[in-house]
TIRO-2110 file (N, C-alpha, C; in Angstrom, 1 decimal):
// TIRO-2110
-59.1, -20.8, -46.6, N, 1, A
-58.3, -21.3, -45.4, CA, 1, A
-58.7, -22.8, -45.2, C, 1, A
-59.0, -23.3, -46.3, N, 2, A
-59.7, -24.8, -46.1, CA, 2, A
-58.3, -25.9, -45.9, C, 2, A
-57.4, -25.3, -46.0, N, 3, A
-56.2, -26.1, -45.2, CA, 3, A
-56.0, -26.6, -44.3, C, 3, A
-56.9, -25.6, -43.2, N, 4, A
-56.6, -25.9, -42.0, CA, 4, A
-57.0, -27.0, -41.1, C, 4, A
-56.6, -27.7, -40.7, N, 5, A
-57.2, -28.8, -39.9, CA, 5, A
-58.0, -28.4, -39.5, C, 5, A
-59.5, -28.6, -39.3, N, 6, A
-60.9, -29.4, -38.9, CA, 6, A
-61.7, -27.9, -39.8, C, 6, A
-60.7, -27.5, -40.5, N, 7, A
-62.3, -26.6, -41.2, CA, 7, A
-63.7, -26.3, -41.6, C, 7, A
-63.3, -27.9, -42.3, N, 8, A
-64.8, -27.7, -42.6, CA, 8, A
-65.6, -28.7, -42.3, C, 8, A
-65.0, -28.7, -40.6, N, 9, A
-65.8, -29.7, -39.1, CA, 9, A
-66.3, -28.8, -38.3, C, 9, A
-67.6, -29.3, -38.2, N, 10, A
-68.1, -28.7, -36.7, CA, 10, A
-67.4, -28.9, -35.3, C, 10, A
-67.4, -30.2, -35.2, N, 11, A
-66.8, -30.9, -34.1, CA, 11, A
-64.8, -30.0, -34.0, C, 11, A
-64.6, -30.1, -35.4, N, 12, A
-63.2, -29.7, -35.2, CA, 12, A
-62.8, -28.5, -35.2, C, 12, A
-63.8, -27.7, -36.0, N, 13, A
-63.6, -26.2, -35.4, CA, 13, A
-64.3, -25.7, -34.2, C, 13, A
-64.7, -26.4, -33.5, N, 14, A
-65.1, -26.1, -32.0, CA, 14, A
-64.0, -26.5, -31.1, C, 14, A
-63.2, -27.4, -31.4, N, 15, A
-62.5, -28.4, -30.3, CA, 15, A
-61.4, -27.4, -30.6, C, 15, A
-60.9, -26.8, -31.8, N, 16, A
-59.6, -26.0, -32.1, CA, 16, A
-59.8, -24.4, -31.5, C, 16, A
-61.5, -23.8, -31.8, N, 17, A
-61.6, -23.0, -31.2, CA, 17, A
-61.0, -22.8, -29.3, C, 17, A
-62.0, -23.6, -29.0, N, 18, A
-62.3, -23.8, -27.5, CA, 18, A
-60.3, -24.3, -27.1, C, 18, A
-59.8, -24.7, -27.6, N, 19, A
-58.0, -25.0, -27.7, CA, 19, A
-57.5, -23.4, -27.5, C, 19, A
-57.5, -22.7, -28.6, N, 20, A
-57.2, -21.6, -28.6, CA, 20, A
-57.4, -20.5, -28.0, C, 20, A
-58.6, -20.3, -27.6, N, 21, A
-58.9, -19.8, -26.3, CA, 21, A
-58.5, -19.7, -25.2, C, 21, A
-58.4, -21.2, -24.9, N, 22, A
-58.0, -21.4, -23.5, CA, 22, A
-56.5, -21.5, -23.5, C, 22, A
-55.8, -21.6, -24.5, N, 23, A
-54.5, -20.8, -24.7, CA, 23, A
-54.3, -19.7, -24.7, C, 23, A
-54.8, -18.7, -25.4, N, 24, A
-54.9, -17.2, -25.0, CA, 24, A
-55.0, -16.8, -23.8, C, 24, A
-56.1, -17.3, -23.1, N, 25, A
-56.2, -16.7, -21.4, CA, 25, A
-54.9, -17.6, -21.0, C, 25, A
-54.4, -18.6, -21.3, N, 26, A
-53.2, -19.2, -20.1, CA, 26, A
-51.9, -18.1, -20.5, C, 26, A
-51.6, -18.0, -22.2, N, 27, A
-50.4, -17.0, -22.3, CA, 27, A
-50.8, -16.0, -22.0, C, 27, A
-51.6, -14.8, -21.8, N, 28, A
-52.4, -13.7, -21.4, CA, 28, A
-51.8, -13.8, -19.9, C, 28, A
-52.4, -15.1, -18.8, N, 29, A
-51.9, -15.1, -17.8, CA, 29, A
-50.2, -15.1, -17.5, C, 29, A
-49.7, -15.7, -18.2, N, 30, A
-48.2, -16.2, -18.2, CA, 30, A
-47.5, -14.7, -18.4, C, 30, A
-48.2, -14.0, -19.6, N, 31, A
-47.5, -12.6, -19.8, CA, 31, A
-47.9, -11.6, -18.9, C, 31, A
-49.1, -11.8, -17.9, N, 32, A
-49.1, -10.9, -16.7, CA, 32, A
-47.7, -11.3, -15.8, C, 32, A
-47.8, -12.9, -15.6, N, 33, A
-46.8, -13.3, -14.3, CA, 33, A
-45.5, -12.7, -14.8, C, 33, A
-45.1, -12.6, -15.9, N, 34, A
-44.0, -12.3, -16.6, CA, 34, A
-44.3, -10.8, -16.2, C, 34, A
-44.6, -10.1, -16.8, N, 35, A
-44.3, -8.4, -16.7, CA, 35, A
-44.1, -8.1, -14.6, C, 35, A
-45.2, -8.8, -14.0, N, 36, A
-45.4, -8.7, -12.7, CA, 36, A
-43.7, -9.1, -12.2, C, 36, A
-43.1, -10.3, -12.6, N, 37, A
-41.6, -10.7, -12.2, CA, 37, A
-40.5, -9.6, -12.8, C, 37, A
-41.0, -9.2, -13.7, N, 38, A
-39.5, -8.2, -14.4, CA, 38, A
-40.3, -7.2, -14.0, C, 38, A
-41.0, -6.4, -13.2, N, 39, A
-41.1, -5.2, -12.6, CA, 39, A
-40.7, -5.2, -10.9, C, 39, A
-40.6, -6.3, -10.4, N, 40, A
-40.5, -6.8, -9.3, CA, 40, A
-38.4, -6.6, -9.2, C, 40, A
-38.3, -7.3, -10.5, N, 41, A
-36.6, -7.6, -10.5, CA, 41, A
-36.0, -6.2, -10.8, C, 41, A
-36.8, -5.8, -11.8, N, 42, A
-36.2, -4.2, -12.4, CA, 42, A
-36.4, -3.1, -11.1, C, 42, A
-37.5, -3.5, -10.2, N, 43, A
-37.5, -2.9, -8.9, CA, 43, A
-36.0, -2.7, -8.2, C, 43, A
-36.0, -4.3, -7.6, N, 44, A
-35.3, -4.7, -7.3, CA, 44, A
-33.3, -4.4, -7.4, C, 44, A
-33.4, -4.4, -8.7, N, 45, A
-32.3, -4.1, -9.2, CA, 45, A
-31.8, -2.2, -9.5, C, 45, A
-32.5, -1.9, -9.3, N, 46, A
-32.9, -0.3, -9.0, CA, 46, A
-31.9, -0.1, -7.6, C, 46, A
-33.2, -0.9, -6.0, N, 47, A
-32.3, -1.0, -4.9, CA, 47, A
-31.1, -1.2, -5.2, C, 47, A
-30.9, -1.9, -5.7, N, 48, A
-29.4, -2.4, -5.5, CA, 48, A
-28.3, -1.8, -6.0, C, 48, A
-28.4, -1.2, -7.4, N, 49, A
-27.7, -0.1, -8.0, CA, 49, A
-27.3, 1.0, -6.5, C, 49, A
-28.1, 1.9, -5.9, N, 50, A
-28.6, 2.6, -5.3, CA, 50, A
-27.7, 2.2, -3.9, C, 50, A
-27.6, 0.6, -3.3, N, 51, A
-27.4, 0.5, -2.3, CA, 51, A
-25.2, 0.7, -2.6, C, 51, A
-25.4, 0.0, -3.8, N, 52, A
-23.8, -0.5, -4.1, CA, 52, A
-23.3, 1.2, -4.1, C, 52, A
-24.5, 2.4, -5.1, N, 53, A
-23.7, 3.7, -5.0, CA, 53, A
-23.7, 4.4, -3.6, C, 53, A
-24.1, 4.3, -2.9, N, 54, A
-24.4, 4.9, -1.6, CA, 54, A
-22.9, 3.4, -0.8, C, 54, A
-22.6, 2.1, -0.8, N, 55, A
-21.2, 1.8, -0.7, CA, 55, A
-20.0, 2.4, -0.7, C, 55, A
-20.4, 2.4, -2.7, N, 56, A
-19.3, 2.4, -3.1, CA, 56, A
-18.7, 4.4, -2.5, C, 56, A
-19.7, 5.4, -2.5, N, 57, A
-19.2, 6.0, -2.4, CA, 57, A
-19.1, 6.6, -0.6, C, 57, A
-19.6, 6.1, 0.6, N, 58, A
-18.9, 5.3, 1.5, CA, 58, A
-17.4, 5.0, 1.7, C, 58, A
-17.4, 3.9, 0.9, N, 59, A
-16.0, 3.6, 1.1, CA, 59, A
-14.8, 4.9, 0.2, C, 59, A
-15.3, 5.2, -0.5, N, 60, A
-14.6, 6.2, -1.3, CA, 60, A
-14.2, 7.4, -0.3, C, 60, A
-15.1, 7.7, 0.6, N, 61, A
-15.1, 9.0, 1.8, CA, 61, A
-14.2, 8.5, 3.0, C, 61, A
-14.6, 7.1, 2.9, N, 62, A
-13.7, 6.7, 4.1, CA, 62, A
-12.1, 6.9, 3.5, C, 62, A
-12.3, 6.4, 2.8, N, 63, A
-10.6, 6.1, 2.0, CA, 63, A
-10.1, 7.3, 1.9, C, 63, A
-10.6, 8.9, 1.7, N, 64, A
-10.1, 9.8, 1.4, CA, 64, A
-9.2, 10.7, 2.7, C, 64, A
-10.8, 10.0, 3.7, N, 65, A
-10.6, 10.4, 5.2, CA, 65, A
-9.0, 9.8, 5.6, C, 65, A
-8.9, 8.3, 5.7, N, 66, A
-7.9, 7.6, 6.0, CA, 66, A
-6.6, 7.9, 5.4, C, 66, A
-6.7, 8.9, 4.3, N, 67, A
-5.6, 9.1, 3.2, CA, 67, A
-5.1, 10.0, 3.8, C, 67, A
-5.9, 11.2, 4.4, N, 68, A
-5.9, 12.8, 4.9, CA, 68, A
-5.4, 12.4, 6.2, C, 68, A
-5.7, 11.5, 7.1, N, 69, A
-5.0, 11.2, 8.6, CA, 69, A
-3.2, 11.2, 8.3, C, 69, A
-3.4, 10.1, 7.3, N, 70, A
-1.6, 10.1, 6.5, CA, 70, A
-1.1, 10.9, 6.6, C, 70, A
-1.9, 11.3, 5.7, N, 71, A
-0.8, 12.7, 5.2, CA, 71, A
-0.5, 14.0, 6.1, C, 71, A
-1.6, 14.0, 7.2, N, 72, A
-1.2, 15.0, 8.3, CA, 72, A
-0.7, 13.9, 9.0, C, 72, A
-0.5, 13.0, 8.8, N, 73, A
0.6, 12.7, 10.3, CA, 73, A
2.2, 12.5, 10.2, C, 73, A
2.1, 12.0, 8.6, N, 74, A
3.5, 12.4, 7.9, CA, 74, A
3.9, 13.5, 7.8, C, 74, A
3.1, 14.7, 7.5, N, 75, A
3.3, 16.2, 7.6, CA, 75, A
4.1, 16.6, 9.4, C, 75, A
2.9, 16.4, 10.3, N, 76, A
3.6, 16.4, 11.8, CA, 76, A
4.7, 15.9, 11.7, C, 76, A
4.8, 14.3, 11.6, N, 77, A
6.4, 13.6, 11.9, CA, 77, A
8.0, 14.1, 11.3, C, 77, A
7.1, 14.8, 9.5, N, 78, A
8.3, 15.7, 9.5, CA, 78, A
8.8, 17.1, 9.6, C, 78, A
7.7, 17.5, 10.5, N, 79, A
7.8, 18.6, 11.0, CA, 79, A
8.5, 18.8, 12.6, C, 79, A
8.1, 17.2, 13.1, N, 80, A
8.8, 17.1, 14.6, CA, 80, A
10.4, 16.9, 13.9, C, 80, A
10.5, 16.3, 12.9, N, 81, A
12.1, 15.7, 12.9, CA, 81, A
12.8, 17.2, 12.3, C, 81, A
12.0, 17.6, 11.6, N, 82, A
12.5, 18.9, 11.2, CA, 82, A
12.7, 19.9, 12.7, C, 82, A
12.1, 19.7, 13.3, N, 83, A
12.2, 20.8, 14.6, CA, 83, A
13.4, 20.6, 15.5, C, 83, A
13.6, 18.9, 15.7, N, 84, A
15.0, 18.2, 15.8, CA, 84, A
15.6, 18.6, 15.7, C, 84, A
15.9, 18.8, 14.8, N, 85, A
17.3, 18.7, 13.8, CA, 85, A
17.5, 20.5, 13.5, C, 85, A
16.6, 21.2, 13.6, N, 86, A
16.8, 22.3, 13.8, CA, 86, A
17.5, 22.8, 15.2, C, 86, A
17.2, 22.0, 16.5, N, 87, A
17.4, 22.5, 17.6, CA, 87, A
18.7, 21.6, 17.9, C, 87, A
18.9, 20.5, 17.1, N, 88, A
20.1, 19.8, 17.8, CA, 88, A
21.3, 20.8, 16.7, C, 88, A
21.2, 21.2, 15.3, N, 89, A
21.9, 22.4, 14.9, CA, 89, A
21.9, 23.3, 15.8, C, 89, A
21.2, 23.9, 16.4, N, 90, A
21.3, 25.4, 17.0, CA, 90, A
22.6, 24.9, 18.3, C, 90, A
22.1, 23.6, 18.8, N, 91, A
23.1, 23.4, 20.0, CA, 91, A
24.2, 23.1, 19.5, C, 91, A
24.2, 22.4, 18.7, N, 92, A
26.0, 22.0, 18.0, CA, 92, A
26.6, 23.8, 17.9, C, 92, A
26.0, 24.4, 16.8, N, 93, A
26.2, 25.5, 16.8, CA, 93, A
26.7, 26.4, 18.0, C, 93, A
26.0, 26.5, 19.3, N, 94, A
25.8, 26.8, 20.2, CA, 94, A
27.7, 26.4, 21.0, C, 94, A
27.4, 25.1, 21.1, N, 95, A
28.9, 24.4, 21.7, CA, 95, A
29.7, 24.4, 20.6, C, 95, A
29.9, 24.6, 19.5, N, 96, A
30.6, 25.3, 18.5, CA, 96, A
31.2, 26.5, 19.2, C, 96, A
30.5, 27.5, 19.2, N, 97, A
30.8, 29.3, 19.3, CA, 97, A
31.8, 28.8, 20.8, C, 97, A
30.7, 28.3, 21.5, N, 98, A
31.6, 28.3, 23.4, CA, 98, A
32.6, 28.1, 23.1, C, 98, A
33.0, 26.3, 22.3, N, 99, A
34.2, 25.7, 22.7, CA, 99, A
35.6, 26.4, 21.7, C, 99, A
34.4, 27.7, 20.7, N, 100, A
35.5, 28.3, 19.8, CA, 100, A
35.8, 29.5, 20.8, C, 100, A
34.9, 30.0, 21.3, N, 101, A
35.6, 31.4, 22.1, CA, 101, A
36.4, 31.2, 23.3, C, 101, A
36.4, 29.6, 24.0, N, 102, A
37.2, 29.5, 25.0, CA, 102, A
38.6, 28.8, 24.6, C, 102, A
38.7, 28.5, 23.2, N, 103, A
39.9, 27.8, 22.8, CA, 103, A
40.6, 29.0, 22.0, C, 103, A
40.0, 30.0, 21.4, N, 104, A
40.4, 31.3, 20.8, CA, 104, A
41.1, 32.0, 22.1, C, 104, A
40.5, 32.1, 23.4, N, 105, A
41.5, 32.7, 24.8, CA, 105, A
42.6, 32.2, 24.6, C, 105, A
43.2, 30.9, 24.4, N, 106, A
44.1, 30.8, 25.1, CA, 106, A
45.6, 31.2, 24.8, C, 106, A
45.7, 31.8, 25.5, N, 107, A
47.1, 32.5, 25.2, CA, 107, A
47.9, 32.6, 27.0, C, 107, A
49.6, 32.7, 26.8, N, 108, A
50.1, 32.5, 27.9, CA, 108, A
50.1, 34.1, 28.7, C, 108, A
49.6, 34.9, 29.7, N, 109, A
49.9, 35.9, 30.5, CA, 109, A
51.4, 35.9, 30.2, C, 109, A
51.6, 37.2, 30.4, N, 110, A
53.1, 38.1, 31.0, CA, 110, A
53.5, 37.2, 31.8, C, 110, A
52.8, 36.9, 33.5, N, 111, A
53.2, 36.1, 34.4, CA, 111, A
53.6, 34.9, 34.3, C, 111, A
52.5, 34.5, 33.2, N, 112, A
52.9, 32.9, 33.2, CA, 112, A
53.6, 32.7, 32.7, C, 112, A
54.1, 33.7, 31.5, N, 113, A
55.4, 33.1, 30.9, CA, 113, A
56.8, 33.4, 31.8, C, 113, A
56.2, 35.0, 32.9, N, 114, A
57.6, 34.9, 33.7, CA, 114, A
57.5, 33.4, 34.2, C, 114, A
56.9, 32.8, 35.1, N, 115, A
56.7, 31.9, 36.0, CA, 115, A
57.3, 30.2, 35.2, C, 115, A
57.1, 29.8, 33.9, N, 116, A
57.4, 28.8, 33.4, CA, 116, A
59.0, 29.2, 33.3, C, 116, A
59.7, 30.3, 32.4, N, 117, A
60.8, 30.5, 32.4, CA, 117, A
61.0, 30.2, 33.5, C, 117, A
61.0, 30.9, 34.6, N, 118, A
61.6, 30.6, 35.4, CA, 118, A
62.5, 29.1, 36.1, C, 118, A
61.2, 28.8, 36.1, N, 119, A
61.0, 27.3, 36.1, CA, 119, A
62.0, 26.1, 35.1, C, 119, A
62.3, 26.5, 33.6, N, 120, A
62.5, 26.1, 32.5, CA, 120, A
63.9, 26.3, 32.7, C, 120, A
64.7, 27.7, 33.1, N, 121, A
65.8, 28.0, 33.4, CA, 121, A
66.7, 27.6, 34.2, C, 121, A
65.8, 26.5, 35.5, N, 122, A
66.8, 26.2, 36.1, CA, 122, A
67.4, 24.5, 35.6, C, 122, A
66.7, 24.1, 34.2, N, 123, A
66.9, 22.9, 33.9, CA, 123, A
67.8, 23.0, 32.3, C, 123, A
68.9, 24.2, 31.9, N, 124, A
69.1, 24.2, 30.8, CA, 124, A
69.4, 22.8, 30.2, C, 124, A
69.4, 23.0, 28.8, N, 125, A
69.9, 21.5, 27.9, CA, 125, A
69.2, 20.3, 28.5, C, 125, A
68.4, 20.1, 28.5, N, 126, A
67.0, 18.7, 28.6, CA, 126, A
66.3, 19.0, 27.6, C, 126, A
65.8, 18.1, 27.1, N, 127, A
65.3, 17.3, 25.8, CA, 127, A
63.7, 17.8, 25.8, C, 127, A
63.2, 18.4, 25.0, N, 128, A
61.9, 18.6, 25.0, CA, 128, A
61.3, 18.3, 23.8, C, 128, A
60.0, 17.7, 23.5, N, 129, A
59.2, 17.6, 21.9, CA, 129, A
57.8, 18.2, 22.1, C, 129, A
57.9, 18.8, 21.1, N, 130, A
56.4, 19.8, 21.5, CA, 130, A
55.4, 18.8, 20.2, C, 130, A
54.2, 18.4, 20.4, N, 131, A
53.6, 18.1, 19.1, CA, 131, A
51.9, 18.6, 19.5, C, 131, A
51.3, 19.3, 18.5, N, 132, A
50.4, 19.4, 17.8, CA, 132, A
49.1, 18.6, 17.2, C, 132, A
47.9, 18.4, 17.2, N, 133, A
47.2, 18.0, 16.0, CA, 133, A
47.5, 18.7, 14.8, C, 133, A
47.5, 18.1, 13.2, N, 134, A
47.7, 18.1, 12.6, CA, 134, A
47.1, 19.4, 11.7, C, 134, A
47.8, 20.9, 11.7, N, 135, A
46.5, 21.8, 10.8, CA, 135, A
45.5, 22.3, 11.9, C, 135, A
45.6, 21.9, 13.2, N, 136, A
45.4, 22.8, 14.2, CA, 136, A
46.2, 24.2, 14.5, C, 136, A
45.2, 24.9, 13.6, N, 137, A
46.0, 26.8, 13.8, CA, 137, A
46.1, 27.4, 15.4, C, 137, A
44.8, 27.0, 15.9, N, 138, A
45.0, 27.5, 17.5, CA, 138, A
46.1, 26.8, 18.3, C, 138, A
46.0, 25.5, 18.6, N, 139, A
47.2, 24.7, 19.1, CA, 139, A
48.4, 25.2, 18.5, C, 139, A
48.5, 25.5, 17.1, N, 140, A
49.7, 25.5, 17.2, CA, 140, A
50.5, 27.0, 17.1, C, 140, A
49.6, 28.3, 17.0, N, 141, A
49.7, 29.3, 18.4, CA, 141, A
49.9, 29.1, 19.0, C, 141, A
49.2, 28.7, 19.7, N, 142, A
49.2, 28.4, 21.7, CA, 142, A
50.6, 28.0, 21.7, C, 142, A
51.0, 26.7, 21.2, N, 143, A
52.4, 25.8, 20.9, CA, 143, A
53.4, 26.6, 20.9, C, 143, A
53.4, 27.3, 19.9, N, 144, A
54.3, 28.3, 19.8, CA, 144, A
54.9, 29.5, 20.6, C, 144, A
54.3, 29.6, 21.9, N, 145, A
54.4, 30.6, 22.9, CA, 145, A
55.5, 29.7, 23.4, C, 145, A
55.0, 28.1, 24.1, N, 146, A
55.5, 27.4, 24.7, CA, 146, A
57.3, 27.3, 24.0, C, 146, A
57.3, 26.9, 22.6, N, 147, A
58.4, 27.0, 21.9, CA, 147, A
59.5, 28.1, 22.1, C, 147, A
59.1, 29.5, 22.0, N, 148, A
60.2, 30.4, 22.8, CA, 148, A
60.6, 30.2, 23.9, C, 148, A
59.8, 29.8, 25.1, N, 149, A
60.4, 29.5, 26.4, CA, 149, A
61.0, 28.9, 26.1, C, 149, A
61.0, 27.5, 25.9, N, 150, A
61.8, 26.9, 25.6, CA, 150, A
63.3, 27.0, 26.0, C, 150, A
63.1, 28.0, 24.3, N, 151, A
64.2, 28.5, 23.6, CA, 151, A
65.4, 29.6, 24.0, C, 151, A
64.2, 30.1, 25.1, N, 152, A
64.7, 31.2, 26.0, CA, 152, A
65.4, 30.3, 27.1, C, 152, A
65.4, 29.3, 27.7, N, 153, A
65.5, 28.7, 28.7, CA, 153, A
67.1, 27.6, 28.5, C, 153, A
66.8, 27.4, 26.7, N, 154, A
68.5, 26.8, 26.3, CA, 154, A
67.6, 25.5, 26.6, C, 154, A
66.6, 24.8, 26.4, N, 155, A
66.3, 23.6, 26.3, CA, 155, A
66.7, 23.0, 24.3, C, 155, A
66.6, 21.6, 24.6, N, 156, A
66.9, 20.9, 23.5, CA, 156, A
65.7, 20.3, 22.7, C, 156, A
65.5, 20.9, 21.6, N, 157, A
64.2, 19.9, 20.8, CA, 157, A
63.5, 20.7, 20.2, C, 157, A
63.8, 22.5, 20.5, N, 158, A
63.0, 23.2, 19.8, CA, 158, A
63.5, 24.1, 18.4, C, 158, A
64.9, 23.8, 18.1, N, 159, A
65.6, 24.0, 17.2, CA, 159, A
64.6, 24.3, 15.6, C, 159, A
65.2, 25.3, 14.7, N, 160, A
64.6, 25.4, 13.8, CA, 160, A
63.0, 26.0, 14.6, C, 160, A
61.6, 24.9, 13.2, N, 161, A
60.2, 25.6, 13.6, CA, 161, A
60.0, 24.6, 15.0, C, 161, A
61.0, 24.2, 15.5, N, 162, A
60.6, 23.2, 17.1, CA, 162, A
59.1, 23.3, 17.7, C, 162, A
58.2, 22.8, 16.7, N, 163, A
56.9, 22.3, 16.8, CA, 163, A
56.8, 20.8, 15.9, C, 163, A
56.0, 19.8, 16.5, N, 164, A
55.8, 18.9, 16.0, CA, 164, A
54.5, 18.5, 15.5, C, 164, A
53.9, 18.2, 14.5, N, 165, A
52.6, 18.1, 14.1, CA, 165, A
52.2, 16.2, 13.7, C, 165, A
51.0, 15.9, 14.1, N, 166, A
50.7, 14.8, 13.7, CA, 166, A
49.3, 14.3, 13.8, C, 166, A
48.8, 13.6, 12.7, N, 167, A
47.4, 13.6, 12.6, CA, 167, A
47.3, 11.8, 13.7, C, 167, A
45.8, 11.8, 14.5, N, 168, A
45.6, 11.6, 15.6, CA, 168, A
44.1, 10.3, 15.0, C, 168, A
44.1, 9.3, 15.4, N, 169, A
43.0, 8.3, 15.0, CA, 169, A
42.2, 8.2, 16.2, C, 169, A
41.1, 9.5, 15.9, N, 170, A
40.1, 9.4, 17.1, CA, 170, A
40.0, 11.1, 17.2, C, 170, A
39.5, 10.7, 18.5, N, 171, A
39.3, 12.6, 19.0, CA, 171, A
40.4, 13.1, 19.4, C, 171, A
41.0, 14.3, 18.5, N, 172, A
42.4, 14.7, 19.2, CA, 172, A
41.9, 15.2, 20.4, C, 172, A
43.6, 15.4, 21.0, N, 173, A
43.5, 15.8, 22.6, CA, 173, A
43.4, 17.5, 23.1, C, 173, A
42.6, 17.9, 23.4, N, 174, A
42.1, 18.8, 24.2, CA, 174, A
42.8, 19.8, 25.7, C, 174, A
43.4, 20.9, 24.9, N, 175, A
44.5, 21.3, 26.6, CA, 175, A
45.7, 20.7, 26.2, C, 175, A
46.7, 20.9, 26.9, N, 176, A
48.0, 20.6, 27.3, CA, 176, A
48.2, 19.1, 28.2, C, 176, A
48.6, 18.3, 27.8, N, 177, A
49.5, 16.9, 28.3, CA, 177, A
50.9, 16.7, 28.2, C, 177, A
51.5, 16.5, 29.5, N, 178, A
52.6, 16.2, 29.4, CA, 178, A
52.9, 14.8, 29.6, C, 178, A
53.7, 14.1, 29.1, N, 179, A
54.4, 13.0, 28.5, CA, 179, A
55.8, 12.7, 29.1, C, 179, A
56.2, 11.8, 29.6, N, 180, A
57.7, 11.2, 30.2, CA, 180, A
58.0, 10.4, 29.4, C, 180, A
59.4, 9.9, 29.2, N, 181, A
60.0, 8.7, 29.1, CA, 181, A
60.1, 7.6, 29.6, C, 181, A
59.6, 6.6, 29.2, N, 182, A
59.2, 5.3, 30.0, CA, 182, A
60.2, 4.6, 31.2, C, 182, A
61.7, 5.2, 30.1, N, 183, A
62.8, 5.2, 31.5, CA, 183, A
62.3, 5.8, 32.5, C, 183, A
62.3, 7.1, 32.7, N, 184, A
62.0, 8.0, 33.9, CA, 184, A
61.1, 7.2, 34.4, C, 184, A
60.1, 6.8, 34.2, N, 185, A
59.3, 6.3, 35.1, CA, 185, A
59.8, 5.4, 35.6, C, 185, A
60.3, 4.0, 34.8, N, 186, A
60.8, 2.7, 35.1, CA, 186, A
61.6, 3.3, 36.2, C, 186, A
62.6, 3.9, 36.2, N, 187, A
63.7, 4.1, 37.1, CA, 187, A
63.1, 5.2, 38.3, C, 187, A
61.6, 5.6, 38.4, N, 188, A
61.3, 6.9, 39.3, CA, 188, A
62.2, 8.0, 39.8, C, 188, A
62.8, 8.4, 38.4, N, 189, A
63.3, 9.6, 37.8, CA, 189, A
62.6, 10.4, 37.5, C, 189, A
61.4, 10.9, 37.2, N, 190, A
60.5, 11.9, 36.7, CA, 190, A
61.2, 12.9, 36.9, C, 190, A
61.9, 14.2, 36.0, N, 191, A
61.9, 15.0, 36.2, CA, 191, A
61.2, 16.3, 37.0, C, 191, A
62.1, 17.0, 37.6, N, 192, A
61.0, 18.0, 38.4, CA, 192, A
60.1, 18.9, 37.3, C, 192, A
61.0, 19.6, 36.1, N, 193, A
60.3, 20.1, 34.9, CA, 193, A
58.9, 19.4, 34.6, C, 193, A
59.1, 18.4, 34.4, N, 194, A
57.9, 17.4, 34.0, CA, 194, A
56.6, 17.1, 35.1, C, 194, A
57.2, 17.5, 36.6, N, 195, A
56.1, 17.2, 37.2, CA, 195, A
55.8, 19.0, 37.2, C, 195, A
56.7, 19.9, 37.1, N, 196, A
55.9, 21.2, 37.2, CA, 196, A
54.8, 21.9, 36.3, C, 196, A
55.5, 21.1, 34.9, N, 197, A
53.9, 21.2, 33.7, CA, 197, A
52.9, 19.8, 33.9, C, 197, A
53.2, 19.2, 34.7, N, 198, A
52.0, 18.3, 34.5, CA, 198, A
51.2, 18.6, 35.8, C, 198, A
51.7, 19.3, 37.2, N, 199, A
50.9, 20.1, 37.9, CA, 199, A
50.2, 21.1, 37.3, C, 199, A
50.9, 22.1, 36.3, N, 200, A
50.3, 23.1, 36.0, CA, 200, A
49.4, 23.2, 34.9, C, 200, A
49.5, 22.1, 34.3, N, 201, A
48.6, 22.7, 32.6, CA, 201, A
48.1, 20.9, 32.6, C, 201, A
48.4, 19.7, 32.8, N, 202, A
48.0, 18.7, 32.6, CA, 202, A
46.2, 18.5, 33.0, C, 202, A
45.6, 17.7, 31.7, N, 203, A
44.0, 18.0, 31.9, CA, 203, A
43.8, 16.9, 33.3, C, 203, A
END
């Protein structure tokens, strides 16, 4: 090893010794500070793993929580609309049946039909127009009672099926209405016929 710088010196192999030495203890020291800092960090970083899983899975419970509020309150809301809409069916339904069983009555008595003849008979040959909603089966029963009187009575207008039908833009009309000629009124002619059904049956 006579290569080496100060080999075969006293002075130089003491000065290179005593070098190396005191290098050994300073890297010796450096690799303590060293291990002591990356057990410190590896500590450290341990925490932290630990704090982010204990976070992350935190937020994860919250979120599931917050998801579950949803979904039962969208469950509720359409269970309220569903309960709605159940009960506002049952009432339609409901005013359905009524307004079907009290519009299914209507038919004219024995009496009333004596009482309108009567009435209709003392006015033969006057002009009458019976009209209908359109494809209304009960009205135009009902209608049809009215039509024999009429007919019985020798009025004008009921000739042939002397019912009139016509489709109506809106809510058709409801009950019996009677109707003048704009003359009669202009001139305060109104028939007595006309005011006796619009006393009697007019809504």
């Amino acid at each position: 090893m006579s290569w080496l710088p100060g080999w075969n010196s006293i002075d130089g192999t003491s000065t290179i010794h005593d070098f190396f030495e005191i290098a050994g203890i300073v890297f010796l020291g450096l690799l303590v500070v060293a291990e002591v800092i990356a057990y410190a960090y590896g500590h450290r970083h341990s925490e932290l793993v630990v704090e982010h899983d204990k976070t992350s899975s935190a937020e994860r419970q919250q979120a599931d929580i917050d998801k579950d509020k949803r979904h039962a309150a969208e469950a509720e809301k359409f269970r309220n609309e569903l309960m709605s809409a159940q009960k506002a069916s049952e009432e339609a339904n409901n005013r359905a049946a009524n307004l079907e069983g009290r519009v299914a009555s209507r038919t004219l008595s024995v009496p009333e039909k004596n009482t309108i003849l009567d009435v209709l008979a003392q006015f033969p040959g006057e002009q009458i127009s019976i009209w209908v909603p359109m494809g209304a089966s009960e009205a135009i029963s009902y209608a049809l009672e009215f039509v024999a009187l009429f007919r019985q009575a020798n009025w004008k207008g009921v000739e042939n099926y002397g019912l009139n039908q016509a489709l109506w833009s809106g809510q058709p009309p409801v009950g019996l209405t009677v109707f003048v000629s704009k003359k009669d009124v202009d001139s305060n002619s109104i028939p007595a016929s006309a005011i006796f059904f619009w006393s009697r049956f007019n809504n």
